[in-house]
TISE-603863 format. One line per 2 residues: number of its first residue (from 1); their letters; for each residue x negated, y, z of C-alpha. Coordinates in Angstrom, 3 decimals. Layout:
BEGIN
NUM	A	X,Y,Z ~ ...
// end
This chain:
BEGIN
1	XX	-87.853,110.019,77.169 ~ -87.140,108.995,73.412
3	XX	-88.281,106.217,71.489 ~ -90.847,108.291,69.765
5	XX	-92.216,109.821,72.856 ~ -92.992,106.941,74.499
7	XX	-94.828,105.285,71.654 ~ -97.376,108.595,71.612
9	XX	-97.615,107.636,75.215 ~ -98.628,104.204,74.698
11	XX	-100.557,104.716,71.827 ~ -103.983,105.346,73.515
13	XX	-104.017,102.570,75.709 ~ -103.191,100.904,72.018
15	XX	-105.985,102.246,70.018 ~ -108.973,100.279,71.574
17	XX	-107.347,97.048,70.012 ~ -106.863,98.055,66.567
19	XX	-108.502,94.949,65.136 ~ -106.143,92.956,67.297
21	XX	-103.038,94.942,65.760 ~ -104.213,94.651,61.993
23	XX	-105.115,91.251,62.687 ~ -101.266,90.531,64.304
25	XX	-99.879,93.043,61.217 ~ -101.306,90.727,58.104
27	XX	-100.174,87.779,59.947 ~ -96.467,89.408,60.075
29	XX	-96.583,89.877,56.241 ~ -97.463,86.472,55.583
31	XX	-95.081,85.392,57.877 ~ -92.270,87.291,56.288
33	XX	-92.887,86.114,53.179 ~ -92.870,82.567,54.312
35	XX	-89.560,83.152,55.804 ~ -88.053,83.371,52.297
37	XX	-89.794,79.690,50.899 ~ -87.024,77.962,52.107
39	XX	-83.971,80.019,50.168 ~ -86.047,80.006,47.019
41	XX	-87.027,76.021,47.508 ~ -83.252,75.469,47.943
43	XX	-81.913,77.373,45.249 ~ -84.495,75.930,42.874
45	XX	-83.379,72.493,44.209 ~ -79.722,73.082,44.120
47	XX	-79.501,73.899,40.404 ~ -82.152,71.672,39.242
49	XX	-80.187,68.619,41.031 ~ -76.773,69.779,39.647
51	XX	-78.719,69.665,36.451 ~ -79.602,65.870,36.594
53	XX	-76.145,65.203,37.384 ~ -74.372,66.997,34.321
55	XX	-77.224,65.026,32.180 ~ -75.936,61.913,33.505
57	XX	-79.257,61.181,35.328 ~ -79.444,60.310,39.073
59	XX	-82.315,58.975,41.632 ~ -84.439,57.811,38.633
61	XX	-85.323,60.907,37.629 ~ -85.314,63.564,40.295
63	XX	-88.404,61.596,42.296 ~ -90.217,64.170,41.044
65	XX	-88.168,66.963,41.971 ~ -88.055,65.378,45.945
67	XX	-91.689,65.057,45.793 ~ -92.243,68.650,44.626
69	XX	-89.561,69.734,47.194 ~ -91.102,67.795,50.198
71	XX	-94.370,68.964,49.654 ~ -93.601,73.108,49.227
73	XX	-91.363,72.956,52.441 ~ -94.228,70.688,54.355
75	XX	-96.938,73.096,53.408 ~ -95.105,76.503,54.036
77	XX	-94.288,74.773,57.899 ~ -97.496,73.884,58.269
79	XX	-98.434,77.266,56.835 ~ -95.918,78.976,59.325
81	XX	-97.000,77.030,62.505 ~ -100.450,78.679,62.178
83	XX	-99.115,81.676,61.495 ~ -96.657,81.841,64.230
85	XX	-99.575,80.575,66.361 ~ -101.927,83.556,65.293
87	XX	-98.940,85.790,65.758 ~ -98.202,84.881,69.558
89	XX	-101.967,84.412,70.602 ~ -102.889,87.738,69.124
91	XX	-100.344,89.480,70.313 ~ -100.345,88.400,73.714
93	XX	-104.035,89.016,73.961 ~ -102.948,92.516,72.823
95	XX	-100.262,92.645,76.189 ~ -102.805,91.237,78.572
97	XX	-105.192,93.394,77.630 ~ -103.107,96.393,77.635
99	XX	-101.921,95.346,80.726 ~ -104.960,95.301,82.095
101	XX	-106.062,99.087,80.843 ~ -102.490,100.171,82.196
103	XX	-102.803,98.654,85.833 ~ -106.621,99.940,86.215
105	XX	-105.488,103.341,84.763 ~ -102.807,103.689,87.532
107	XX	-104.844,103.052,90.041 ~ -108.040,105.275,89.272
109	XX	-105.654,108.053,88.560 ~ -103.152,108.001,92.062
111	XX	-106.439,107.491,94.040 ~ -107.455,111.468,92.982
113	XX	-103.843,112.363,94.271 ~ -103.806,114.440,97.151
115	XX	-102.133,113.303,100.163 ~ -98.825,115.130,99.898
117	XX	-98.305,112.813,96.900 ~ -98.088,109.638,99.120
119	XX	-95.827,111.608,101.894 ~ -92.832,112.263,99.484
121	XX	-89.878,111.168,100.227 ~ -89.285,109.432,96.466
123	XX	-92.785,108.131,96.864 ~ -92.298,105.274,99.456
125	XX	-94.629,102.121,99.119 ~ -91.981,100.274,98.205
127	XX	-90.478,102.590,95.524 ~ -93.782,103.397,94.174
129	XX	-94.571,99.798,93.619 ~ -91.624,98.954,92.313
131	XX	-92.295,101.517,89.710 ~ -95.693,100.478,88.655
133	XX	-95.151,96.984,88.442 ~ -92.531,97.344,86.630
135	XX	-93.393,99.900,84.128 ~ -96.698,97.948,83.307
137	XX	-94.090,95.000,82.664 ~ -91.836,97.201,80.508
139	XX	-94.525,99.235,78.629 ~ -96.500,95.434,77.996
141	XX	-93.346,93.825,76.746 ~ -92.733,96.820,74.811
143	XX	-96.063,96.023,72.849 ~ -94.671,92.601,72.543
145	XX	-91.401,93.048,71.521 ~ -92.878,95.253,68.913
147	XX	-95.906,93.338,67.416 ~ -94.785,89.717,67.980
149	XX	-90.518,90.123,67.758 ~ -89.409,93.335,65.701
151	XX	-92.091,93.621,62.846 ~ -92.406,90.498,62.183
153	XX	-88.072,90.000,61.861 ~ -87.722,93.108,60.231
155	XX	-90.137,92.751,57.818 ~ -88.894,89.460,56.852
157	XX	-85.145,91.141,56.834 ~ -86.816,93.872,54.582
159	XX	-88.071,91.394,52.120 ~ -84.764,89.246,52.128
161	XX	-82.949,92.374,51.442 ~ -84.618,93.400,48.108
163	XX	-84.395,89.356,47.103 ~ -80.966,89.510,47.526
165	XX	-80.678,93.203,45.758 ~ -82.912,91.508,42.412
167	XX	-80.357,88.583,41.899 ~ -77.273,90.414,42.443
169	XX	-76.654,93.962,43.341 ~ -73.217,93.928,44.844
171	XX	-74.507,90.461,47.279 ~ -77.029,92.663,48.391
173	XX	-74.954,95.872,48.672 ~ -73.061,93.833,51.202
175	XX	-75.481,92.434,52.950 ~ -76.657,95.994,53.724
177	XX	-73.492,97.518,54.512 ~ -72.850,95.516,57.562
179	XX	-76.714,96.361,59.516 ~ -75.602,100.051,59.558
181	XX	-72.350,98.110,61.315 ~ -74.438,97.020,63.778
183	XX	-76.921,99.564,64.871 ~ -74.353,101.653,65.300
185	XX	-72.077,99.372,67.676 ~ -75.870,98.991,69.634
187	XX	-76.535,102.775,69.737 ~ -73.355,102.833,71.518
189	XX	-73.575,100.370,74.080 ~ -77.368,101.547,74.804
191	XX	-74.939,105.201,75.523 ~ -72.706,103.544,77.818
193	XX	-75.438,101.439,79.332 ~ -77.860,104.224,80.217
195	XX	-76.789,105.532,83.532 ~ -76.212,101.980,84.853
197	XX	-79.274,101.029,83.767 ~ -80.932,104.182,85.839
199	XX	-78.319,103.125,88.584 ~ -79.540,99.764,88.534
201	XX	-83.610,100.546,88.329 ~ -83.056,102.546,92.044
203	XX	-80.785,99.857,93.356 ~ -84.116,97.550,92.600
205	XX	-86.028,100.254,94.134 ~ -83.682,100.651,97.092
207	XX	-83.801,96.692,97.588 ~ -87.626,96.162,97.443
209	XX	-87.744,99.218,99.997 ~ -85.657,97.502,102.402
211	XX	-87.280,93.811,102.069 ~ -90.759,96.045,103.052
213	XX	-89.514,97.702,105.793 ~ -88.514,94.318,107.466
215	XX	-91.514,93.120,107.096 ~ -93.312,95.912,108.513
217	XX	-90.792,96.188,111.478 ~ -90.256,92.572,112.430
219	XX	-90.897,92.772,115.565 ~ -89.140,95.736,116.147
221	XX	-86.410,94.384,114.624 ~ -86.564,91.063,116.467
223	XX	-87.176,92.935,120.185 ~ -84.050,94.481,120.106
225	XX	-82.390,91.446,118.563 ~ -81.080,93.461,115.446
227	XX	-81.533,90.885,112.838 ~ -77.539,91.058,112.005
229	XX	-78.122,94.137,111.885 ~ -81.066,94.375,109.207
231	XX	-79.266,91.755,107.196 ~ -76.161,93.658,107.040
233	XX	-77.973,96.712,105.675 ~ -79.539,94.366,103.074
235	XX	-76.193,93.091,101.494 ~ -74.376,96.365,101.390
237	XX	-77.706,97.009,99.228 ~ -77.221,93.951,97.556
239	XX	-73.698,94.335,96.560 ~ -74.109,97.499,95.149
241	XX	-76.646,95.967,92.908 ~ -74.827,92.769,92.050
243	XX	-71.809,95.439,91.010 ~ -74.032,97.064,88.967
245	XX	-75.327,94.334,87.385 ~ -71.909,93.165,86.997
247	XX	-70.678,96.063,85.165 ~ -73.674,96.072,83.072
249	XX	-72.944,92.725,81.691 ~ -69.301,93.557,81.346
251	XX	-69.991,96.092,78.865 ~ -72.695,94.288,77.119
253	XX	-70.859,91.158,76.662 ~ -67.686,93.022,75.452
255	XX	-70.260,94.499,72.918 ~ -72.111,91.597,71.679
257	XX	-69.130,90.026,71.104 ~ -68.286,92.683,68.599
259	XX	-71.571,92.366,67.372 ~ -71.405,88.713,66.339
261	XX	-67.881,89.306,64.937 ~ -69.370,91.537,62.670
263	XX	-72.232,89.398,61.327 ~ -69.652,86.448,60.776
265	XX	-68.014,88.773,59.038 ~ -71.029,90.200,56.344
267	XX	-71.303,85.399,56.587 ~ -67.697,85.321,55.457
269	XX	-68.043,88.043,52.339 ~ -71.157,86.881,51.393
271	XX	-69.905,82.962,50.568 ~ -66.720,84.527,48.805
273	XX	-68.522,87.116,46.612 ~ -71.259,84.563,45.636
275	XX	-68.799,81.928,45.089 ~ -67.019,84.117,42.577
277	XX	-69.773,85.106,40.411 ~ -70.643,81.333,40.192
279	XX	-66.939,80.655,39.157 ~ -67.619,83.743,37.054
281	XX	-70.454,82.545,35.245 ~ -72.644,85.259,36.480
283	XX	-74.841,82.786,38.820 ~ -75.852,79.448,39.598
285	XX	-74.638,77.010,42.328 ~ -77.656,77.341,44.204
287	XX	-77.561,81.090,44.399 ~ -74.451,80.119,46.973
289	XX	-77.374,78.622,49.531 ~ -79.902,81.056,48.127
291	XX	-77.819,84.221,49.450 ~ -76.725,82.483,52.431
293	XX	-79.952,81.460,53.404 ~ -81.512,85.284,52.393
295	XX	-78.662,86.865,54.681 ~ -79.859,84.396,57.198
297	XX	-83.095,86.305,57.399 ~ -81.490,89.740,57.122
299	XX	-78.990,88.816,59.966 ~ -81.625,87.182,62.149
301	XX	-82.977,90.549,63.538 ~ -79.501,92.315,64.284
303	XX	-78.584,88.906,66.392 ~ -81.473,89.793,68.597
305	XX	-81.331,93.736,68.057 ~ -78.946,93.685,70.943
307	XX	-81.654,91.513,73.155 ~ -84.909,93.308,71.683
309	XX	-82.647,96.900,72.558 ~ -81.759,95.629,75.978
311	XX	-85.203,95.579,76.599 ~ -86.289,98.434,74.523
313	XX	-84.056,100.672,77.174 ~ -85.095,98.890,80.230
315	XX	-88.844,99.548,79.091 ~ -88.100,103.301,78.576
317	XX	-86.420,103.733,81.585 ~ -89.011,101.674,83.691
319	XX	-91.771,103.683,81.600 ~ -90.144,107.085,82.083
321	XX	-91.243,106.625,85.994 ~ -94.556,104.767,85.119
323	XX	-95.840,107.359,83.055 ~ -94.450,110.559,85.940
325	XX	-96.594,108.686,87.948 ~ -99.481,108.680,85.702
327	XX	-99.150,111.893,84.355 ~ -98.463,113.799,87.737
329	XX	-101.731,115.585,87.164 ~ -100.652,118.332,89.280
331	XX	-100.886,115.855,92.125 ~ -104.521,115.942,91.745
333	XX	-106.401,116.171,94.415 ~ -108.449,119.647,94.301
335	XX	-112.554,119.739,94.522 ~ -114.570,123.004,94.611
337	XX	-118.035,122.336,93.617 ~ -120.550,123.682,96.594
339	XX	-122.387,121.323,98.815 ~ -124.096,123.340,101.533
341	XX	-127.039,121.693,102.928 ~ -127.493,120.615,105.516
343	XX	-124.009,121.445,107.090 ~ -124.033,123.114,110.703
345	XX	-119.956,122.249,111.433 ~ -118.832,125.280,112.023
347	XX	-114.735,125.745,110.881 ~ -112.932,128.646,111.557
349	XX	-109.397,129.127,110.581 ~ -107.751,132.041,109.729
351	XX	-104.072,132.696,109.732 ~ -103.232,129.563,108.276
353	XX	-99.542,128.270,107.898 ~ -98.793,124.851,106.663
355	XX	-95.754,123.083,105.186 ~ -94.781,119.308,104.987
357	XX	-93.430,118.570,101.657 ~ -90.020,117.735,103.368
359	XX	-90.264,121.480,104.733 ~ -91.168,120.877,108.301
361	XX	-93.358,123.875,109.379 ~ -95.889,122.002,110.472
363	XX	-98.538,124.895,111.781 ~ -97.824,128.231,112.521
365	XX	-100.662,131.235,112.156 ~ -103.537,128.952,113.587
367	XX	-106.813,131.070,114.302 ~ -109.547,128.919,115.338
369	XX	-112.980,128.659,115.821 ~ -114.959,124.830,115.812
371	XX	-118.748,125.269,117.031 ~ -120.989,123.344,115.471
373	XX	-122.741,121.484,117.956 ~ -120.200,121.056,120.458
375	XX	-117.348,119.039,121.190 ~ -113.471,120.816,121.015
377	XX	-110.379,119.316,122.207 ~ -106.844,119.757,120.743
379	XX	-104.204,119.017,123.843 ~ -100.913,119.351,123.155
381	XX	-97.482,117.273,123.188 ~ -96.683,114.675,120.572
383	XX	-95.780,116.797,117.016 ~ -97.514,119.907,118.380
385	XX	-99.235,119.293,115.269 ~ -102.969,118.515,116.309
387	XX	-103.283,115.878,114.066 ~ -102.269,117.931,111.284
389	XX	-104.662,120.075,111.704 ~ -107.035,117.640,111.240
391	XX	-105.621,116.682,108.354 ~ -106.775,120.231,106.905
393	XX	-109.901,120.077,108.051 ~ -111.021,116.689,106.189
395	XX	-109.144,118.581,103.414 ~ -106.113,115.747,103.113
397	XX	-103.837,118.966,102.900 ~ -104.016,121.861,101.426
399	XX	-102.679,125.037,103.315 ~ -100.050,126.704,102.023
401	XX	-101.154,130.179,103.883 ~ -104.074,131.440,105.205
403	XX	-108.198,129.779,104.991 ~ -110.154,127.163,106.442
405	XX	-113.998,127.717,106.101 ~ -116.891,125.437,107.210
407	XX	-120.647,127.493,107.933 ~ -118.573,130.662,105.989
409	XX	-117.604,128.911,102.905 ~ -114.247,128.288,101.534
411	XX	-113.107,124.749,102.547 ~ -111.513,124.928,98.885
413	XX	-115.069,126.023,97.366 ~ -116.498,122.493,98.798
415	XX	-116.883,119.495,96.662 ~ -114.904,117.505,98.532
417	XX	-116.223,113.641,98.252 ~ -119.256,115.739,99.570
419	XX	-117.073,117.509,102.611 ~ -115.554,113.395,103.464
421	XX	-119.481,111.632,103.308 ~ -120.070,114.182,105.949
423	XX	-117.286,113.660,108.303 ~ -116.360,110.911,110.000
425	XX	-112.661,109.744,111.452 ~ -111.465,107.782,113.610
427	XX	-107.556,107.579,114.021 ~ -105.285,106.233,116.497
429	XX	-104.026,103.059,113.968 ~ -106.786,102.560,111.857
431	XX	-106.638,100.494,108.956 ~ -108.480,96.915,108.329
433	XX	-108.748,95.976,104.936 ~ -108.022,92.436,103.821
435	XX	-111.851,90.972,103.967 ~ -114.338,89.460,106.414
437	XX	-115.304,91.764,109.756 ~ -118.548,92.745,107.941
439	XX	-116.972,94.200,105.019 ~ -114.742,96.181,106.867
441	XX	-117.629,97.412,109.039 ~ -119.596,97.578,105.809
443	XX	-116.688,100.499,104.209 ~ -118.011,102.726,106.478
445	XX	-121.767,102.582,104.654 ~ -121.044,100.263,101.099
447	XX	-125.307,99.741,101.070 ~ -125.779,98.672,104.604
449	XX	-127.848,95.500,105.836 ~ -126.811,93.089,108.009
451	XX	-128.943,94.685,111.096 ~ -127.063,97.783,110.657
453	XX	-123.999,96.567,110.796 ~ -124.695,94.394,113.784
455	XX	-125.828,97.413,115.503 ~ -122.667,99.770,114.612
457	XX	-120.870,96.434,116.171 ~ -123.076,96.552,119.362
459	XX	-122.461,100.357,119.667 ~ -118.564,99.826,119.389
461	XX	-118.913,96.973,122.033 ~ -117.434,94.410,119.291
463	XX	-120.187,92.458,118.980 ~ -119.790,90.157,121.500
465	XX	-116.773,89.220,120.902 ~ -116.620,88.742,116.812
467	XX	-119.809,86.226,117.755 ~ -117.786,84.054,119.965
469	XX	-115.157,83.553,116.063 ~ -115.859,80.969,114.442
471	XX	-117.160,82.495,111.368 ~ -118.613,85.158,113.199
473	XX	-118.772,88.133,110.963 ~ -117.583,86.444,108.255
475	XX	-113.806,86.042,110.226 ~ -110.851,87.571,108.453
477	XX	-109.946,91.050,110.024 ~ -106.962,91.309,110.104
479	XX	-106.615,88.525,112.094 ~ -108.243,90.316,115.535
481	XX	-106.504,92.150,117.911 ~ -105.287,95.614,117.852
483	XX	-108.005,96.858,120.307 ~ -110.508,95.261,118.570
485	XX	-109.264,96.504,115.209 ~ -109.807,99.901,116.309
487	XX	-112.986,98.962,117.475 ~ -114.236,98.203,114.280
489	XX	-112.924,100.746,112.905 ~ -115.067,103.159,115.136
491	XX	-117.935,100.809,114.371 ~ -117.037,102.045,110.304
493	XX	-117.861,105.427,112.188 ~ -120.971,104.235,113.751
495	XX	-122.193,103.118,110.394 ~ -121.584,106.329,108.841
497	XX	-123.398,108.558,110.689 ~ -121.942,111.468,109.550
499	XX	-122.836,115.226,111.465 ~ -118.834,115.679,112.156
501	XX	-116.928,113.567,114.223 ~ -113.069,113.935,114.040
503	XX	-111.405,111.798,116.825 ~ -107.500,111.458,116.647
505	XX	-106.508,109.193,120.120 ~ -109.819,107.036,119.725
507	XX	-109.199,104.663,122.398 ~ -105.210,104.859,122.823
509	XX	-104.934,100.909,121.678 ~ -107.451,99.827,123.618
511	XX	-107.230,98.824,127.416 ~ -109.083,100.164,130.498
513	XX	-112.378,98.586,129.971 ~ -112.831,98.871,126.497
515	XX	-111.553,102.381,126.362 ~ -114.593,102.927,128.659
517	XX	-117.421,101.284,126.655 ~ -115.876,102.807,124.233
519	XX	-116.122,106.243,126.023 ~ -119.785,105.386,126.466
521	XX	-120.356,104.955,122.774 ~ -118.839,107.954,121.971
523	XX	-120.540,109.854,124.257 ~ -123.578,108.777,122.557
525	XX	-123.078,109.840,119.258 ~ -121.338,112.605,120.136
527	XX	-124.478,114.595,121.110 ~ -126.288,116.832,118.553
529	XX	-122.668,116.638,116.071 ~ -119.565,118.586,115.498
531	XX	-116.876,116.852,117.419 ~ -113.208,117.530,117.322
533	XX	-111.132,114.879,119.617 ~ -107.604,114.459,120.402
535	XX	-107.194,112.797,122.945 ~ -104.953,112.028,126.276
537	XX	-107.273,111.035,128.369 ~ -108.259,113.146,130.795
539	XX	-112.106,112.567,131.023 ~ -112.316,113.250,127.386
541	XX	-110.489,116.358,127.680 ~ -112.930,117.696,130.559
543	XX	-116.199,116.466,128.757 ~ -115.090,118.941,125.841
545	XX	-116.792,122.256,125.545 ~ -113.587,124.368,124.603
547	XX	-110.057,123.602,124.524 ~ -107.303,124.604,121.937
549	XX	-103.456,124.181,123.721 ~ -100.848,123.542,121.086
551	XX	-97.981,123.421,121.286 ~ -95.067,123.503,118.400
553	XX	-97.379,124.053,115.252 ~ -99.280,127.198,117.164
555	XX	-102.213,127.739,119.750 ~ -100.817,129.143,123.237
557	XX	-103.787,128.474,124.918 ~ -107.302,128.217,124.617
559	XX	-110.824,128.076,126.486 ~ -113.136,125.776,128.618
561	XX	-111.724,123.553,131.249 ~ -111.599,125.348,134.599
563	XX	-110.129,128.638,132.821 ~ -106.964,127.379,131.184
565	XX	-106.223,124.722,134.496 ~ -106.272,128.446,136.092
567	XX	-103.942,130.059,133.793 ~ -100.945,127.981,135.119
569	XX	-99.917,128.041,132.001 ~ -99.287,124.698,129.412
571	XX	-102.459,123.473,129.709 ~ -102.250,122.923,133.940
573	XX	-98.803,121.506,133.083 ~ -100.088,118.622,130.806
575	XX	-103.230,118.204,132.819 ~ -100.958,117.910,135.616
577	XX	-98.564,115.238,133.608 ~ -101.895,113.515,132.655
579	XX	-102.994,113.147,136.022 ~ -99.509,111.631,137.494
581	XX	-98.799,109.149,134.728 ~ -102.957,108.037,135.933
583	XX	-101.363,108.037,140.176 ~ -104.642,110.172,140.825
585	XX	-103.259,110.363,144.612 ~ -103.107,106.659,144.914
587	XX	-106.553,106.016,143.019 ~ -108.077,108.844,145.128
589	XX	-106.817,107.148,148.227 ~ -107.937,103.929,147.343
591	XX	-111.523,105.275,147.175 ~ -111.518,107.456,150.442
593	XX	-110.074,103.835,152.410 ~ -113.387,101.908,150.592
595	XX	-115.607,104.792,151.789 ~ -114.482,104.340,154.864
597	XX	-114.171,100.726,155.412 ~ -117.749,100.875,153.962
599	XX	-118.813,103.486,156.422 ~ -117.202,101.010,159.318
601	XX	-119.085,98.092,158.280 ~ -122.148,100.325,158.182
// end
């Protein structure tokens, strides 16, 4: 991305603030013109001082002069400290504000991505924050740099420059030979800097990664006692970084070393030049200081181009990823525009074929039929790829072959926010937000009262328990158990309401008893809705209706209960499975020896 190109990227978010960037821009020209008060003020003082002394007249006399001196240099700081002020409060209004249109930008526009987006590979939590947060900080400190740093030095370099070209010609033919000097030794090191830099923005990304993904596996991490481990994987990170940092400063030190040798240098031929045309007779003493003190101003921008460039390039590279994220429209999450009313539930699927962005073929010619009405199980082993399917159905993914329709119509014809208020999901790990129990129950219905809310509770048997907290329903959420998470998380569901019921491993985190009331809850609002469970649990599976068997992405089997047990096929194999890992003989046996010791007593 060039220079150019990412201004015309930044410029909208710009444009709302005009007032604020006219208001910053007349402050700069003031400024800059302020700048030069002190190399005029000097000159005049210079030459009216060696003046009094080749008229034989001393402190007597040049009161006046000191007075007049004091005063113009007083007022113009003065002047200048307001300035300065209105320059840095303006223009970091500007940067917050920006800042704030960037980071609210970002986030309304990834939240219409489609799933895939998230899924990626290059598109970890860690990498993608790492990205935004620091392309906001690159793009803002670009508007910075530019508003509060580089117009207002340039334009007092600018104005120094054609002072110095209206007293003498050849001063300020120098004086502009040696910023050409300059850029030029910058262009270069921004050349061999570039790579590193990109080197050095994915080491960051790399490191942030791996600092999240302790965190999220602690206790993995500390259960098989491989913290020496972890932190070995962290320094080799680390180094590589620190090398790359290294390297980068290598080269820019060597450059700004160069850099400064060259402005001592235009220093150097400046004094000599002016010194001879004052031996000459072509100048005054005082137009010694005065050039000095004008080359002062024109230097004072290259002696931070190198800083104000660093950052330039870190901004562009940072804001090169900022803006792919912002601008991955294609990502977009598609919406048709039909909203059937009121839906019946019905899906049937069609040939469909789906792909994982990583290219794991995920399902395999699925033909399927969902009744509205009833309840259908999906049994198969872990990646046989029932919850994917799912993930179709509440239209996460897209497939790449084949069609999905619900009561006949395209799944990719539906509006979709309309398709999601009608459905309602419960997964194995759901997530609590950071908030009190009630607003988490609250997500699953944003206008529900208090009563409701209690009674989702009640029908998730939760209730009980979140009164015996504290605060009640006001507790923080994440702090519960990861049973009772999920309970809430089916009381979301309860809220809801919704005609379709997707259930992926509802009651997998919870234990015996709670998976029960659970069961009984479910049961409940099960009845009169479209329900599509996965589930391991064997009373689950039977209480379905029909029964799709998959097993590596495809459907081998299929039917009610009784007729696929009889099949002998996969289905009786991980009913069988089911009913082993449960000890069925044991718990079987243990209720014929009650019955009988019951009988006995009888």
């Amino acid at each position: 991305m060039t220079l150019w190109q990412l201004f015309l990227k930044i410029k909208p978010f710009v444009t709302p603030y005009k007032w604020l960037v006219l208001i910053t821009l007349t402050l700069t020209l003031l400024g800059a013109i302020a700048a030069q008060v002190n190399a005029l003020t000097l000159q005049y003082a210079v030459d009216h001082i060696n003046a009094l002394l080749k008229s034989g007249q001393g402190l007597a006399h040049g009161w006046q002069l000191l007075i007049t001196i004091s005063l113009i240099l007083l007022s113009k700081e003065i002047l200048n400290l307001l300035i300065q002020f209105g320059q840095k409060f303006y223009g970091e209004k500007l940067r917050i504000l920006i800042t704030q249109d960037l980071s609210q930008n970002i986030i309304e526009k990834f939240l219409t991505y489609r799933l895939a987006f998230f899924t990626q590979e290059d598109h970890q939590a860690g990498k993608l924050q790492t990205r935004i947060d620091r392309g906001i900080g690159s793009l803002t400190r670009l508007v910075q740099i530019f508003f509060i740093e580089i117009i207002p030095l340039f334009s007092s370099a600018v104005i120094a420059l054609g002072l110095m070209f209206y007293a003498n010609f050849w001063v300020g033919l120098v004086a502009l030979c040696i910023v050409p000097i300059y850029f030029w030794l910058t262009f270069r090191q921004a050349q061999k800097l570039g790579n590193w830099r990109r080197n050095l923005r994915d080491g960051r990304e790399r490191k942030s990664q791996g600092i999240l993904s302790i965190i999220t596996s602690i206790t993995v991490i500390k259960s098989f006692n491989r913290e020496k481990i972890e932190a070995e994987k962290q320094l080799k990170l680390q180094s590589d970084l620190t090398q790359n940092q290294m390297h980068t400063r290598q080269i820019s030190f060597l450059f700004d070393g160069l850099k400064t040798f060259i402005e001592q240098i235009g220093v150097v031929l400046i004094i000599i030049l002016t010194a001879y045309f004052v031996l000459a007779g072509y100048m005054s003493i005082g137009m010694i200081m005065y050039h000095v003190l004008l080359f002062n101003n024109v230097s004072a921008p290259i002696r931070s181009l190198h800083r104000i460039y660093d950052e330039i390039n870190d901004a562009m590279v940072y804001s090169e990823s900022f803006f792919n994220i912002l601008e991955a429209d294609q990502e977009i999450e598609a919406s048709g525009q039909l909203q059937p009313q009121p839906l019946q539930g019905q899906f049937e699927l069609k040939q469909v074929d789906f792909f994982y962005p990583n290219g794991h073929h995920a399902l395999k010619s699925i033909n399927m039929v969902i009744q509205p009405n009833k309840i259908t199980a999906l049994v198969g082993l872990s990646g046989a790829g029932k919850s994917t399917l799912i993930s179709l159905l509440d239209k996460f993914y897209v497939p790449n072959d084949g069609k999905i329709t619900l009561d006949g119509i395209d799944l990719q014809d539906m509006d979709t926010v309309y398709l999601r208020d009608h459905i309602g999901l419960v997964l194995q790990k759901n997530h609590i937000f950071q908030g009190t129990i009630a607003e988490n129950i609250r997500y699953g219905k944003t206008s529900a009262s208090m009563q409701e809310i209690i009674f989702a509770a009640q029908q998730a048997s939760i209730h009980e328990q979140i009164l015996k907290l504290e605060k009640g329903y006001d507790s923080d959420a994440t702090m519960l158990s990861g049973g009772q998470q999920q309970r809430i998380a089916i009381a979301r569901m309860f809220l809801k309401n919704p005609p379709i019921i997707f259930l992926d491993e509802p009651t997998a985190s919870l234990d015996a008893i709670a998976a029960e009331q659970i069961k009984h809850s479910l049961d409940q609002i099960k009845q009169g809705r479209t329900v599509v469970i996965i589930s391991h649990s064997l009373s689950q599976i039977i209480d379905a209706d029909y029964t799709y068997v998959m097993q590596d992405g495809e459907i081998v089997e299929h039917g009610e209960h009784l007729e696929l047990y009889q099949q002998q096929g996969v289905y009786k194999s991980i009913f069988d499975a089911m009913a082993k890992s449960l000890n069925i003989e044991k718990i079987a046996k243990t209720f014929e020896d009650q019955d009988e010791e019951e009988q006995t007593h009888s």
